[in-house]
DOSE-9502 format. One record per atom (N, C-alpha, C): x, y, z; atom name. Coordinates in nm, 3 decimals, always signed. Layout:
% residues N
PT	X	Y	Z	CA
...
END
This chain:
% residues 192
PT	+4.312	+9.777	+3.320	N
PT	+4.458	+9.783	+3.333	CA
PT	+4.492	+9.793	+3.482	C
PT	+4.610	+9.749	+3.514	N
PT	+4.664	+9.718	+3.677	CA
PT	+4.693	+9.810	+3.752	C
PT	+4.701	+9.844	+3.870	N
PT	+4.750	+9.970	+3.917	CA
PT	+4.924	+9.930	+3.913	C
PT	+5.023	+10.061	+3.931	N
PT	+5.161	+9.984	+3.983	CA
PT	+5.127	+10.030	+4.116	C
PT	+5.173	+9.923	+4.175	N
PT	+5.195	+9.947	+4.383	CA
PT	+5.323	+9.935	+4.401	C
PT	+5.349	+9.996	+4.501	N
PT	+5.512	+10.004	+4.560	CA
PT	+5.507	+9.912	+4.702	C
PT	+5.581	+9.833	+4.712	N
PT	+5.550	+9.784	+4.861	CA
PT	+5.719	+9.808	+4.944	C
PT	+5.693	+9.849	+5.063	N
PT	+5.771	+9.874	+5.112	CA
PT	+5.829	+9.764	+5.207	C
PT	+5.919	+9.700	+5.227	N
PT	+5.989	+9.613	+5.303	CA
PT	+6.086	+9.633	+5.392	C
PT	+6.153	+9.546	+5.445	N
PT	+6.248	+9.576	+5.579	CA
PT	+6.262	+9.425	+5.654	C
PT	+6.400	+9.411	+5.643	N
PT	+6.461	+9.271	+5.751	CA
PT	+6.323	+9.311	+5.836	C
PT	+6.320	+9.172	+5.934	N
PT	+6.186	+9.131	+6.005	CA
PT	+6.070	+9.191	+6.023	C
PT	+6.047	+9.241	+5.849	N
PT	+5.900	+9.290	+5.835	CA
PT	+5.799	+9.101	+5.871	C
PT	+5.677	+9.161	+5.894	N
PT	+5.536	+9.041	+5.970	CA
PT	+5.619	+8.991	+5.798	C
PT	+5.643	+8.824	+5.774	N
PT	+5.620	+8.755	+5.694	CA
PT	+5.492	+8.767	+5.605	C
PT	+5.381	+8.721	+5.668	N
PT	+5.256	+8.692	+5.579	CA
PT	+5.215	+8.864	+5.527	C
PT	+5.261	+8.989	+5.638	N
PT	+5.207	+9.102	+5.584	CA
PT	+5.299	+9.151	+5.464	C
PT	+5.362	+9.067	+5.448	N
PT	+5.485	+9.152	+5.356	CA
PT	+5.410	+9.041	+5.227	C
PT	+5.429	+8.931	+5.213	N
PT	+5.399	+8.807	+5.101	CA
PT	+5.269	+8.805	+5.071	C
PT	+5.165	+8.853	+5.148	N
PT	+5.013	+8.804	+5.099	CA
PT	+4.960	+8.929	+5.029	C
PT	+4.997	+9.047	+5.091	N
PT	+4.964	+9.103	+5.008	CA
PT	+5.075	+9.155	+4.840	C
PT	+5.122	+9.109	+4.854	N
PT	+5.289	+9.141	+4.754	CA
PT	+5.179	+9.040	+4.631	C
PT	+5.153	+8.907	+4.695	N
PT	+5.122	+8.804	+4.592	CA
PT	+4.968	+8.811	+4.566	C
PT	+4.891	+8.866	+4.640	N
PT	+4.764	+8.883	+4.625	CA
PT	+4.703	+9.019	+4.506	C
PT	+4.807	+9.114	+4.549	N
PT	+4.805	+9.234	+4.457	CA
PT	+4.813	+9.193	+4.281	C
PT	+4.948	+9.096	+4.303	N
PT	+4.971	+9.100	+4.155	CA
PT	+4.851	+8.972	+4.142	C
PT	+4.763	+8.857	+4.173	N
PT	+4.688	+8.803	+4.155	CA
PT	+4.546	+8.821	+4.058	C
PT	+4.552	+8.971	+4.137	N
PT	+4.411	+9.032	+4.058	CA
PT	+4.449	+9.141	+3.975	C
PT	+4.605	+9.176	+3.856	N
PT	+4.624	+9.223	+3.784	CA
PT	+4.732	+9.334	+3.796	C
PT	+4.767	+9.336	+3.901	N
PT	+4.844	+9.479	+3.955	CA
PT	+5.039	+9.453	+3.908	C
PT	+5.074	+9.537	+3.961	N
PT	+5.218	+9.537	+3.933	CA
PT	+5.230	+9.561	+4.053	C
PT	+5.339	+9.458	+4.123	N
PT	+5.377	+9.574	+4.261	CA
PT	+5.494	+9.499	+4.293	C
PT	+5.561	+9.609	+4.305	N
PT	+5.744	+9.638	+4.342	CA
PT	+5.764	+9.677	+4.502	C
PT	+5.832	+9.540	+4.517	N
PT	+5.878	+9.560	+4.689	CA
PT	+6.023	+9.602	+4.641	C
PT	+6.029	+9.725	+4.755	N
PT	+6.189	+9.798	+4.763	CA
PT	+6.191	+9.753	+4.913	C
PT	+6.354	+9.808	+4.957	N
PT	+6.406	+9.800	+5.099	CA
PT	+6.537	+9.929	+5.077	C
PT	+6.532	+9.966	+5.208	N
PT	+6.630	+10.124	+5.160	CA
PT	+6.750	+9.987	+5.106	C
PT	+6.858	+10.027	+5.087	N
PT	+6.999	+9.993	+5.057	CA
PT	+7.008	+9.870	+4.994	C
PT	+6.862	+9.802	+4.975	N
PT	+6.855	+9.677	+4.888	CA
PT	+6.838	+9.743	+4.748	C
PT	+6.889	+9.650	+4.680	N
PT	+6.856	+9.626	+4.520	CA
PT	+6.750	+9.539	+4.425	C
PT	+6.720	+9.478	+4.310	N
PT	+6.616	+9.382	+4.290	CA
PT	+6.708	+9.272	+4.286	C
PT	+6.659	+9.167	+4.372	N
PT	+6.726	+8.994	+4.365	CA
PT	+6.773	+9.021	+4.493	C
PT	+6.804	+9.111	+4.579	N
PT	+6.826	+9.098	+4.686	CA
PT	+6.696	+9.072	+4.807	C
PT	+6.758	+9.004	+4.968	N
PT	+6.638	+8.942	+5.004	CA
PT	+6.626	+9.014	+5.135	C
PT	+6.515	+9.033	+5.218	N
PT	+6.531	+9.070	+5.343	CA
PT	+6.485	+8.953	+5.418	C
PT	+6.482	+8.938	+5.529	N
PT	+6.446	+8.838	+5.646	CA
PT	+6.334	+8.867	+5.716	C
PT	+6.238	+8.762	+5.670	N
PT	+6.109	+8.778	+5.763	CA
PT	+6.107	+8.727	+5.885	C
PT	+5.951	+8.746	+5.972	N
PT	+5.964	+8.668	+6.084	CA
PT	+5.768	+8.662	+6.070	C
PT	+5.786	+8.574	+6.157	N
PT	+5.658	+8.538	+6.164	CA
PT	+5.630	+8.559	+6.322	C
PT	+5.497	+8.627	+6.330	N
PT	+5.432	+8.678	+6.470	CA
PT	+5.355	+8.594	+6.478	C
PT	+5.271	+8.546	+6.604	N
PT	+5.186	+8.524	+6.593	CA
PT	+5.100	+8.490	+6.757	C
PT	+4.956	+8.487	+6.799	N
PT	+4.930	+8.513	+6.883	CA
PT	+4.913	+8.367	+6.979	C
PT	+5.022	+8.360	+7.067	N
PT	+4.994	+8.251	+7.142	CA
PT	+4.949	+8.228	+7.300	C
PT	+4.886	+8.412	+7.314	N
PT	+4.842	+8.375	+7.458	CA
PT	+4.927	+8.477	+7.563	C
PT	+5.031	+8.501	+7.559	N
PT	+5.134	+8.575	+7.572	CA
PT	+5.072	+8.758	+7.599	C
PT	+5.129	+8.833	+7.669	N
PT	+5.059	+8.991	+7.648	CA
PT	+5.128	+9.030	+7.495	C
PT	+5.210	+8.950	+7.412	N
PT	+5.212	+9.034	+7.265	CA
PT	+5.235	+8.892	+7.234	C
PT	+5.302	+8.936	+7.093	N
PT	+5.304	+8.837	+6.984	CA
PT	+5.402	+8.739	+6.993	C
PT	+5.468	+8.648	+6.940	N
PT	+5.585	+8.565	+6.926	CA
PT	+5.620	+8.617	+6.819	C
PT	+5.758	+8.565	+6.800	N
PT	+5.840	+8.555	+6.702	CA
PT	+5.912	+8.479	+6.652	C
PT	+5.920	+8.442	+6.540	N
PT	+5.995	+8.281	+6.522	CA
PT	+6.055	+8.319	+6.339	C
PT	+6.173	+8.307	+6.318	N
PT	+6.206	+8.325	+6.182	CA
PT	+6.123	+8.309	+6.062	C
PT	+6.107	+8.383	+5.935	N
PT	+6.053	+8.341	+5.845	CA
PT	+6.091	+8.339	+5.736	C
PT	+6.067	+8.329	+5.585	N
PT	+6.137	+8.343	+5.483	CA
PT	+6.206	+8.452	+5.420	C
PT	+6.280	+8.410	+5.333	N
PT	+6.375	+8.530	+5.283	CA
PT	+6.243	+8.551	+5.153	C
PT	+6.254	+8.696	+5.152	N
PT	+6.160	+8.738	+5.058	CA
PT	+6.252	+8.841	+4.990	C
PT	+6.235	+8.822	+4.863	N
PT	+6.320	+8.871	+4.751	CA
PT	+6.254	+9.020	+4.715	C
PT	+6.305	+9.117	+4.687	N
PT	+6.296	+9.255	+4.688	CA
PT	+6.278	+9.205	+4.502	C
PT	+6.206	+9.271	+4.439	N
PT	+6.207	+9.313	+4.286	CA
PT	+6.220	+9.436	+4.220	C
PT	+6.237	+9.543	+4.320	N
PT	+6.298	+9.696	+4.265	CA
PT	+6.390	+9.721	+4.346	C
PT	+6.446	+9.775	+4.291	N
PT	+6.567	+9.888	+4.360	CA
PT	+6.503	+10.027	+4.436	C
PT	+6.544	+10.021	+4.532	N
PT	+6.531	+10.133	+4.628	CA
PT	+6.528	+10.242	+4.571	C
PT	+6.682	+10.272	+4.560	N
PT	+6.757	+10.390	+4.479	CA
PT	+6.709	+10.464	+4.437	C
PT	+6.645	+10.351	+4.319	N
PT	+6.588	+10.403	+4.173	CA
PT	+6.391	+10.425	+4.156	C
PT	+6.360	+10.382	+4.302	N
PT	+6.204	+10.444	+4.284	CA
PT	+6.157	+10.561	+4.279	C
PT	+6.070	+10.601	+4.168	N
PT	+6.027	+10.733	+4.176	CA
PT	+5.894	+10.767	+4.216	C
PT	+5.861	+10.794	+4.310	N
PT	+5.692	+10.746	+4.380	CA
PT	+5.580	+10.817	+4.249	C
PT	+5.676	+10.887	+4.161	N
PT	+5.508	+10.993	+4.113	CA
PT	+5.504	+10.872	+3.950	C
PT	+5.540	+10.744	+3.985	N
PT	+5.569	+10.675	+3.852	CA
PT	+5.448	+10.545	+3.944	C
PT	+5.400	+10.560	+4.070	N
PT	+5.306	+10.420	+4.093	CA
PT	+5.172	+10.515	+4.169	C
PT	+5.095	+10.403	+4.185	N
PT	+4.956	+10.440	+4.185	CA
PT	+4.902	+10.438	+4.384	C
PT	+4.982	+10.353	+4.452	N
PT	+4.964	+10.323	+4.552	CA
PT	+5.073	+10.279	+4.666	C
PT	+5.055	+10.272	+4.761	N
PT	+5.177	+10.239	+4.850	CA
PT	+5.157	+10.104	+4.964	C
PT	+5.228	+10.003	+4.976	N
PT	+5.167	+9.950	+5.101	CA
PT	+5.263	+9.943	+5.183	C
PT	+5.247	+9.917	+5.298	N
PT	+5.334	+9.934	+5.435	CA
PT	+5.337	+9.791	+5.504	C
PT	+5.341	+9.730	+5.488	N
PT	+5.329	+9.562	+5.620	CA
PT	+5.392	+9.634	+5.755	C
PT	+5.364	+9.549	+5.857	N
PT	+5.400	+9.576	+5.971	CA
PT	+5.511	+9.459	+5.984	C
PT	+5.554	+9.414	+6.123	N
PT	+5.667	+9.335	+6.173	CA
PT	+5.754	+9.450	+6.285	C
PT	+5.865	+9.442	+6.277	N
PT	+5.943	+9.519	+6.343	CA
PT	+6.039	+9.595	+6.197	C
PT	+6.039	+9.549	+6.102	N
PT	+6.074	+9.635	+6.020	CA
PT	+6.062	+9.792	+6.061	C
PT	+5.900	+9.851	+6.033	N
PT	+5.877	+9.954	+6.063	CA
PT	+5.963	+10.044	+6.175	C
PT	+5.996	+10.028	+6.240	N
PT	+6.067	+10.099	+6.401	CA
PT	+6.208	+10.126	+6.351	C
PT	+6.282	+10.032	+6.226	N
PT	+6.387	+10.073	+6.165	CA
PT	+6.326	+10.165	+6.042	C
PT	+6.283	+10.118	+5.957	N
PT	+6.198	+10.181	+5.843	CA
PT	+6.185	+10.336	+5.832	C
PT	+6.153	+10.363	+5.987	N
PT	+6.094	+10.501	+6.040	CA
PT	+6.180	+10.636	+6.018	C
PT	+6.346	+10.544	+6.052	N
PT	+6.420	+10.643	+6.023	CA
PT	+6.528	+10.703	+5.931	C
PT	+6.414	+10.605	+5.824	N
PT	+6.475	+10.659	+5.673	CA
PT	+6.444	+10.756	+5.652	C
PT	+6.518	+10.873	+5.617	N
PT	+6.447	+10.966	+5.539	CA
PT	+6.373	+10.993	+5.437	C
PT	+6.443	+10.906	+5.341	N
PT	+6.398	+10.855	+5.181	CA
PT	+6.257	+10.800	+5.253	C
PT	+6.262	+10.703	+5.268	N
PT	+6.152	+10.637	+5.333	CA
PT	+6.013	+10.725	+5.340	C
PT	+6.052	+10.835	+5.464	N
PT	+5.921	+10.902	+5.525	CA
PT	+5.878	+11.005	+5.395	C
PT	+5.992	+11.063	+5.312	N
PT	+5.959	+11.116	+5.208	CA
PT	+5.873	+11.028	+5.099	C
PT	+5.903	+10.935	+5.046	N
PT	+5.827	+10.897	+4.983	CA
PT	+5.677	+10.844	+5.048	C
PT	+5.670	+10.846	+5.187	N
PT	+5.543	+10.824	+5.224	CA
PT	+5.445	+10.919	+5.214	C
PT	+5.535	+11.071	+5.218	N
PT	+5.512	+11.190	+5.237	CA
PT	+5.450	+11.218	+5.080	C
PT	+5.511	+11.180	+5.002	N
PT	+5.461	+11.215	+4.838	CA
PT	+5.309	+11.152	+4.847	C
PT	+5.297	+11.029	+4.900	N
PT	+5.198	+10.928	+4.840	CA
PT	+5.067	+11.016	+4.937	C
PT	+5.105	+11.037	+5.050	N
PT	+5.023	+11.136	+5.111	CA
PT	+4.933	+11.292	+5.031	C
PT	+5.057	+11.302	+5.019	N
PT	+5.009	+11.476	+4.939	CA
PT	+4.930	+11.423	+4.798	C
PT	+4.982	+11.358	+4.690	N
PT	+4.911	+11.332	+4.612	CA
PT	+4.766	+11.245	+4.595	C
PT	+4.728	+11.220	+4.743	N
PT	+4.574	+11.154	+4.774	CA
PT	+4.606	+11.031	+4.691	C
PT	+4.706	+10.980	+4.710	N
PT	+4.723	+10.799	+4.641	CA
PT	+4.697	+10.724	+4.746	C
PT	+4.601	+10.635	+4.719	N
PT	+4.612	+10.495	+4.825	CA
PT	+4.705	+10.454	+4.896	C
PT	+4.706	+10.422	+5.051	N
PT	+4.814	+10.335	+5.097	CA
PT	+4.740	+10.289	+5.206	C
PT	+4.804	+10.182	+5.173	N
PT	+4.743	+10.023	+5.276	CA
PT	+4.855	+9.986	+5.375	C
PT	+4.851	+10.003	+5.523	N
PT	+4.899	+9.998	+5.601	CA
PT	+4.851	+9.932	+5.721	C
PT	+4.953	+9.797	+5.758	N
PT	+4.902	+9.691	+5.852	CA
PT	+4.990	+9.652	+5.960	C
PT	+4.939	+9.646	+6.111	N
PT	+5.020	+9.649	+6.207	CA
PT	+5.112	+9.734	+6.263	C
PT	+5.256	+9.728	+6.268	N
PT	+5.340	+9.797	+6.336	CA
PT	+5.383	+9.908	+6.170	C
PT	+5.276	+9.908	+6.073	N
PT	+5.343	+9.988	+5.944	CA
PT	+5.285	+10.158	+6.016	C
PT	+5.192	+10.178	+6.052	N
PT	+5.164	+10.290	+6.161	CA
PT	+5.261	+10.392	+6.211	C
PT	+5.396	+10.323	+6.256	N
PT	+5.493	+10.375	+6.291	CA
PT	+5.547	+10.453	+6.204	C
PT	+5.547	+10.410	+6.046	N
PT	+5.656	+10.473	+5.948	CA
PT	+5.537	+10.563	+5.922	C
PT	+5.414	+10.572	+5.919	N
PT	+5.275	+10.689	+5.927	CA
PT	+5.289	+10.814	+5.991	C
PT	+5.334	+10.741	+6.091	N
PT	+5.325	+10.852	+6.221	CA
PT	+5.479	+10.914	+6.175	C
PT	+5.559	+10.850	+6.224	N
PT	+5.684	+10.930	+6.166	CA
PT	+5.687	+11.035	+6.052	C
PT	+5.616	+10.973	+5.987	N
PT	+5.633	+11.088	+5.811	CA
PT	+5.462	+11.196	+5.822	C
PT	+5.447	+11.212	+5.963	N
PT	+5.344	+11.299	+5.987	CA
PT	+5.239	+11.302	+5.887	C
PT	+5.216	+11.192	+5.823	N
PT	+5.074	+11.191	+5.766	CA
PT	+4.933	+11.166	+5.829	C
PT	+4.900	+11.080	+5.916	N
PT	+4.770	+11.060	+5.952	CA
PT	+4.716	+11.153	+6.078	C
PT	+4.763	+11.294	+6.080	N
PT	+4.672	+11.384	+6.174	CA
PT	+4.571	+11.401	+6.118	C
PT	+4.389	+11.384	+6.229	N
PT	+4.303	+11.412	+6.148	CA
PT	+4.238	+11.268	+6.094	C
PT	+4.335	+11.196	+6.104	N
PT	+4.281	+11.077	+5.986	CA
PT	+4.231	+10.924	+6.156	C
PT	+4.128	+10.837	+6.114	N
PT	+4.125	+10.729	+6.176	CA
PT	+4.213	+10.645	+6.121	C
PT	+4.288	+10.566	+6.229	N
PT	+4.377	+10.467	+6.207	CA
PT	+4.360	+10.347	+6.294	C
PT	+4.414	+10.244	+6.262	N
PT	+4.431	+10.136	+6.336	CA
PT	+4.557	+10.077	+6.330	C
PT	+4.565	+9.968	+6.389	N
PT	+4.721	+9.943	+6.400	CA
PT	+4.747	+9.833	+6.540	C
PT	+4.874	+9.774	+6.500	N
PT	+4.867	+9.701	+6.652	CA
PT	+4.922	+9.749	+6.742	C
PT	+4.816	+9.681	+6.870	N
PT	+4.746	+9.786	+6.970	CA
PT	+4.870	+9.863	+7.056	C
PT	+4.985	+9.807	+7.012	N
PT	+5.111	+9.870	+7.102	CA
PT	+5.143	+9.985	+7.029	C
PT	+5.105	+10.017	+6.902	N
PT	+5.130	+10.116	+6.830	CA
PT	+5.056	+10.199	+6.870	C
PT	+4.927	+10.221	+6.953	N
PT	+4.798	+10.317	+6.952	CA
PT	+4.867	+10.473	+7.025	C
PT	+4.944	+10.451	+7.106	N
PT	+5.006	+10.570	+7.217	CA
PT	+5.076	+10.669	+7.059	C
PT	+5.108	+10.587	+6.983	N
PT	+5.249	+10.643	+6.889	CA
PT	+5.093	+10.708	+6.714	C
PT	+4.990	+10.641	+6.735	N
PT	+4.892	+10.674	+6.681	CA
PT	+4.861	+10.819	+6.692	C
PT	+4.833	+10.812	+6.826	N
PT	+4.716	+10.933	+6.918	CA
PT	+4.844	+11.057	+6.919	C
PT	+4.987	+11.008	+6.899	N
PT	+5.076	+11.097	+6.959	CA
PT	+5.094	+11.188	+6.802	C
PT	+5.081	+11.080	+6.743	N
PT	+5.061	+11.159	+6.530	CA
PT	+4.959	+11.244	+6.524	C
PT	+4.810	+11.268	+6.618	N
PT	+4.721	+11.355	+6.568	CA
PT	+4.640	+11.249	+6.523	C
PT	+4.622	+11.171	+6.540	N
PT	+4.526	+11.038	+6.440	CA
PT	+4.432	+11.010	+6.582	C
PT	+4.310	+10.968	+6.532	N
PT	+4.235	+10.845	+6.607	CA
PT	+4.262	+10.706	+6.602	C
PT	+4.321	+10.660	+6.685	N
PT	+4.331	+10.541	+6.723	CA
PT	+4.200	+10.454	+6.713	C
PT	+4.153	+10.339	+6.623	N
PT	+4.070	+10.304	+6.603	CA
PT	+4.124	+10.186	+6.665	C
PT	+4.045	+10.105	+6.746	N
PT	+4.052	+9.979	+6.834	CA
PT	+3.968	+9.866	+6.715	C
PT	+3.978	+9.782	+6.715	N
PT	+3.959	+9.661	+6.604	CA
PT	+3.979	+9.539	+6.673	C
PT	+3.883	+9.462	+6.615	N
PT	+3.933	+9.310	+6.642	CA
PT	+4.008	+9.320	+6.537	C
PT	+4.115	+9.183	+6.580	N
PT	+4.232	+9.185	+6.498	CA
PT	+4.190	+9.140	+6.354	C
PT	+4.082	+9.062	+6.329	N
PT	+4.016	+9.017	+6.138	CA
PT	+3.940	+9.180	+6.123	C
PT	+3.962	+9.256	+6.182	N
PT	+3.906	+9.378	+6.075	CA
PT	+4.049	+9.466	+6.001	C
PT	+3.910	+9.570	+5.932	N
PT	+4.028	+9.645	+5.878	CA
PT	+3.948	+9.826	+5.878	C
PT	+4.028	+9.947	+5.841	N
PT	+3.910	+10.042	+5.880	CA
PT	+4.011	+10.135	+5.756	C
PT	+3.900	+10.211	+5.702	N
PT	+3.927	+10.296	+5.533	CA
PT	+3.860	+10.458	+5.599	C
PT	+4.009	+10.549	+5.575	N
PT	+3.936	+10.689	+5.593	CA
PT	+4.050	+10.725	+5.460	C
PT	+3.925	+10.769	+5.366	N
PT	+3.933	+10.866	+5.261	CA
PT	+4.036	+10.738	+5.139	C
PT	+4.178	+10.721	+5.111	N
PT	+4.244	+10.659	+5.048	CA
PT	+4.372	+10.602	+5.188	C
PT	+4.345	+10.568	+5.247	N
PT	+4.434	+10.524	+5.397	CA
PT	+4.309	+10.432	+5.439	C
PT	+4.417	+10.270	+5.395	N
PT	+4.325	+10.177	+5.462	CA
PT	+4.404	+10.129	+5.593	C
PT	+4.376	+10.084	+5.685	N
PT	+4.480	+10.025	+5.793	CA
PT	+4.386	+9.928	+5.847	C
PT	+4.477	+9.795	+5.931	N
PT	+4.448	+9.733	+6.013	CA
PT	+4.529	+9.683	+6.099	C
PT	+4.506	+9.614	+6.247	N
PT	+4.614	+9.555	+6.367	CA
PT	+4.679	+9.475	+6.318	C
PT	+4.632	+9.365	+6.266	N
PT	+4.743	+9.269	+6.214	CA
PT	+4.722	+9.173	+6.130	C
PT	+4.803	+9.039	+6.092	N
PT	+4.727	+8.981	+5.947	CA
PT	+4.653	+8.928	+5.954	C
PT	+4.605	+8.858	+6.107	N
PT	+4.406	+8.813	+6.082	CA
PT	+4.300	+8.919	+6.026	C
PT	+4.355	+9.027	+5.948	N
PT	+4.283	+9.114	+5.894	CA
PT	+4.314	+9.090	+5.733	C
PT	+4.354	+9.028	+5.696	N
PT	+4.421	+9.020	+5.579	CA
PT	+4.275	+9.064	+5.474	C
PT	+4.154	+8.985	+5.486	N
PT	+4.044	+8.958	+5.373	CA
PT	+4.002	+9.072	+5.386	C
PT	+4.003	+9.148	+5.497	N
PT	+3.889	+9.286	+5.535	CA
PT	+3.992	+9.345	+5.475	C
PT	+4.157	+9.372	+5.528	N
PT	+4.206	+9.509	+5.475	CA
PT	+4.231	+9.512	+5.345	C
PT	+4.275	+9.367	+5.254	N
PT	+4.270	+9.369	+5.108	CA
PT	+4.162	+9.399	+5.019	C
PT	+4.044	+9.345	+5.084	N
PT	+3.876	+9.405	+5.019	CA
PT	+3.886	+9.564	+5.058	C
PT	+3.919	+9.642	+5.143	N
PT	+3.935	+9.758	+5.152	CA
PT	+3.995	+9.848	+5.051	C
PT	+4.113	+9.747	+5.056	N
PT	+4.213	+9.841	+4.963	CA
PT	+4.176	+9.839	+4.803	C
PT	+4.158	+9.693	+4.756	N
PT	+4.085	+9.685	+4.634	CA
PT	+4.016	+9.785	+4.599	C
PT	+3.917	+9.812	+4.711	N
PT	+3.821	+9.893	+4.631	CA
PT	+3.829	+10.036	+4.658	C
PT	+3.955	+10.106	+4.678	N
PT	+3.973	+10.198	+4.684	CA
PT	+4.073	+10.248	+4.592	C
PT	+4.134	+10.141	+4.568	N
PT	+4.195	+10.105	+4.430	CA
PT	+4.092	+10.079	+4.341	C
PT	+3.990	+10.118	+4.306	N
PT	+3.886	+10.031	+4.196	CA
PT	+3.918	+9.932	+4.127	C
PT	+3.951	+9.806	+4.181	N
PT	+3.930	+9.678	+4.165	CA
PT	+3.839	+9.632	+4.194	C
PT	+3.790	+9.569	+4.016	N
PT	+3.676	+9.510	+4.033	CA
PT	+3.694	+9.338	+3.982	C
PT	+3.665	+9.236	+4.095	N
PT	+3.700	+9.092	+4.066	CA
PT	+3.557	+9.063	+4.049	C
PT	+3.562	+9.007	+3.922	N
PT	+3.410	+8.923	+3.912	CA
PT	+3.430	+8.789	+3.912	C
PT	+3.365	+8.705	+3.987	N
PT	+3.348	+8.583	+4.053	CA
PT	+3.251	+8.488	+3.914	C
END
């Protein structure tokens, strides 16, 4: 049977970190409900797409509207199994939800999984969960890491790094490492 996952969203959350794992989750059996604070289900937020062209950070260039399927409002975190976070610039707004850091705060205390990629670190650090814990994250996030009480774990950008039920990685050339992470911390088992 599937886990339910909650995925958390936000206008110019990373595109591919918000969609690959949203569509990859439910692929191998799962349920998972993207909210956005003040959104509803059928409502959409605005992606963007990053990506590395050489530059000292990322680009940015518009991306798709990605449709929310729960209501904010109405999530009750002790009703799903796991949490994920995408990065983008979402997060830096994200951060100062309250609702938000609380429910990150539940998924924390109750030792539930959460999979957190790129600039999702920020809404981590904010809701004072990862003191103590190794993290990764992109690399502009590391000061805001180290400043949470966390180890800043340095990564090529295709990895991903798992302490205890907190998987994280820098960004979505990590996609295969941090989803094989999370799977199996989620006990998902795909037989080939």
């Amino acid at each position: 049977m599937g886990k339910r996952i909650l995925l958390l969203a936000g206008d110019f959350g990373e595109d591919y970190e918000t969609m690959v794992p949203f569509q990859a989750l439910q692929m191998v059996g799962h349920t998972v409900h993207a909210v956005c604070p003040d959104k509803k289900a059928g409502d959409y937020v605005m992606t963007a797409v990053h990506d590395f062209e050489g530059q000292q950070t990322y680009s940015e260039k518009p991306g798709h509207r990605f449709t929310v399927n729960a209501t904010f409002a109405d999530v009750r975190p002790d009703q799903y199994d796991a949490l994920v976070i995408p990065g983008g610039r979402a997060p830096e707004y994200l951060r100062m939800n309250a609702k938000v850091l609380e429910l990150v705060q539940h998924f924390a205390r109750a030792g539930k999984p959460i999979a957190s990629i790129c600039h999702g670190a920020q809404i981590l650090a904010a809701a004072g969960v990862i003191r103590g814990k190794r993290v990764s994250a992109y690399p502009a996030c590391a000061a805001e890491v180290k400043l949470a009480g966390a180890e800043y774990v340095t990564l090529e950008m295709d990895q991903a790094v798992t302490d205890g039920t907190l998987v994280t990685a820098p960004a979505w050339p990590a996609h295969p490492a941090w989803l094989a992470q999370f799977l199996a911390v989620l006990g998902t088992r795909i037989a080939n």
